[in-house]
N, C-alpha and C positions, 0 to 999 in steps of 0.2 A: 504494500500500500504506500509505503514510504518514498519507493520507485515510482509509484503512478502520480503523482502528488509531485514530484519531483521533474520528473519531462513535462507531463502540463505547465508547469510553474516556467518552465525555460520556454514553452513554446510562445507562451502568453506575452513573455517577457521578449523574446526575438520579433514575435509579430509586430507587437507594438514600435519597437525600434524600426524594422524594416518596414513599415506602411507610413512612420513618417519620415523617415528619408523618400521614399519611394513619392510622396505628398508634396514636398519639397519640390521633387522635379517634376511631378506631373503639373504644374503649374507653368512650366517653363515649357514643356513638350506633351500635350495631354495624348497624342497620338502614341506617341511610344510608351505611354502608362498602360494606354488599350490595349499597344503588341504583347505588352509582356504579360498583362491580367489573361488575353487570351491563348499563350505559350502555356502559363499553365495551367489553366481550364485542361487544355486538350493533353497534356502531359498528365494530369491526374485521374483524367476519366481513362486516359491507356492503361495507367497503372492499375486501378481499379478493376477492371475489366481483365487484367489479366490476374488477380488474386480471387478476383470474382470464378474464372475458368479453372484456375488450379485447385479453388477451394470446390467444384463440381464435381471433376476428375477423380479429388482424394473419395468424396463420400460415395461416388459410384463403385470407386474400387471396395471400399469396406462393406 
């Protein structure tokens, strides 16, 4: 529990540093805040989708 408490607490803490930096410049270039918001839209729904398949595969096998 002390581990799960512990990555949330940094993720929380990285988010917020990385979206106002990321804030910062999308004021100067709002196009390339959009390229990157949608870099990893489509990078996450990949990853997703492919623990989504592997986690299919395992329970068909058992």
């Amino acid at each position: 529990m002390g581990l799960y408490s512990l990555i949330t607490g940094l993720g929380r803490t990285m988010a917020s540093s990385i979206s106002g930096v990321l804030l910062s410049y999308a004021i100067k270039q709002p196009f390339a805040m959009w390229g990157f918001v949608f870099a990893v839209a489509i990078s996450s729904s990949g990853l997703y989708s492919i623990i989504i398949r592997d986690a299919l595969v395992l329970s068909r096998r058992a």
